[in-house]
C-alpha positions, 0 to 999 in steps of 0.5 A, spaced: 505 503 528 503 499 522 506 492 521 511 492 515 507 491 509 502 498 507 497 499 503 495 507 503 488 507 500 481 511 499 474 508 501 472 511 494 478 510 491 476 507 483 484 505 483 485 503 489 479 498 488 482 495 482 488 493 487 484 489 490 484 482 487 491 483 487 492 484 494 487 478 495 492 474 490 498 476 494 495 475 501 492 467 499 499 465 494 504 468 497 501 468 505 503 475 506 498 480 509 497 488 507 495 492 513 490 497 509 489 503 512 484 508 509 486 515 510 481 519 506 476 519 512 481 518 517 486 523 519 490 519 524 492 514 517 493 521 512 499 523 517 502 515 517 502 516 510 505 522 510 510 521 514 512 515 509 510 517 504 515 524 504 512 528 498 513 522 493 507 519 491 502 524 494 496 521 493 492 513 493 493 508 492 500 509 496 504 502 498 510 502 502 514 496 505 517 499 512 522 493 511 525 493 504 524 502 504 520 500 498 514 503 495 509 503 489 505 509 487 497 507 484 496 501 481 501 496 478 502 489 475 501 483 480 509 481 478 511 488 481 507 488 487 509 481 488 516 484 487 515 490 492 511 485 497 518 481 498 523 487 497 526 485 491 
């Protein structure tokens, strides 16, 4: 199973990409790592964010800290990811 922290994406996902930098941002200030997780061309992976994701966002790019039991919907703010990534 994947560590605590999610991100659920498509590999041809336009909002997906545009959470890239954030992600890059947050891994390098914060030192926190984000499993990524493709799960348009990988049924194993479609199933995991299912399982978590529980019918409330259905779609990508889907973020879920197992830890916290929080999750982001699409793209969002640096300020809220970060908020999200340590569970506040």
């Amino acid at each position: 199973m994947p560590q605590d922290l999610i991100e659920f994406y498509g590999t041809e996902c336009v909002h997906c990409r545009e959470m890239e930098p954030l992600i890059e941002k947050l891994e390098k200030e914060e030192g926190l790592k984000i499993e990524r997780l493709e799960v348009w061309h990988n049924t194993d992976n479609l199933n995991i964010m299912r399982e978590l994701d529980k019918g409330y966002c259905g779609g990508v790019p889907f973020f879920y800290n197992k830890k916290a039991n929080k999750w982001i919907c699409g793209s969002t703010s640096y300020e809220k990811f970060k908020e999200w990534a340590k569970g506040q």
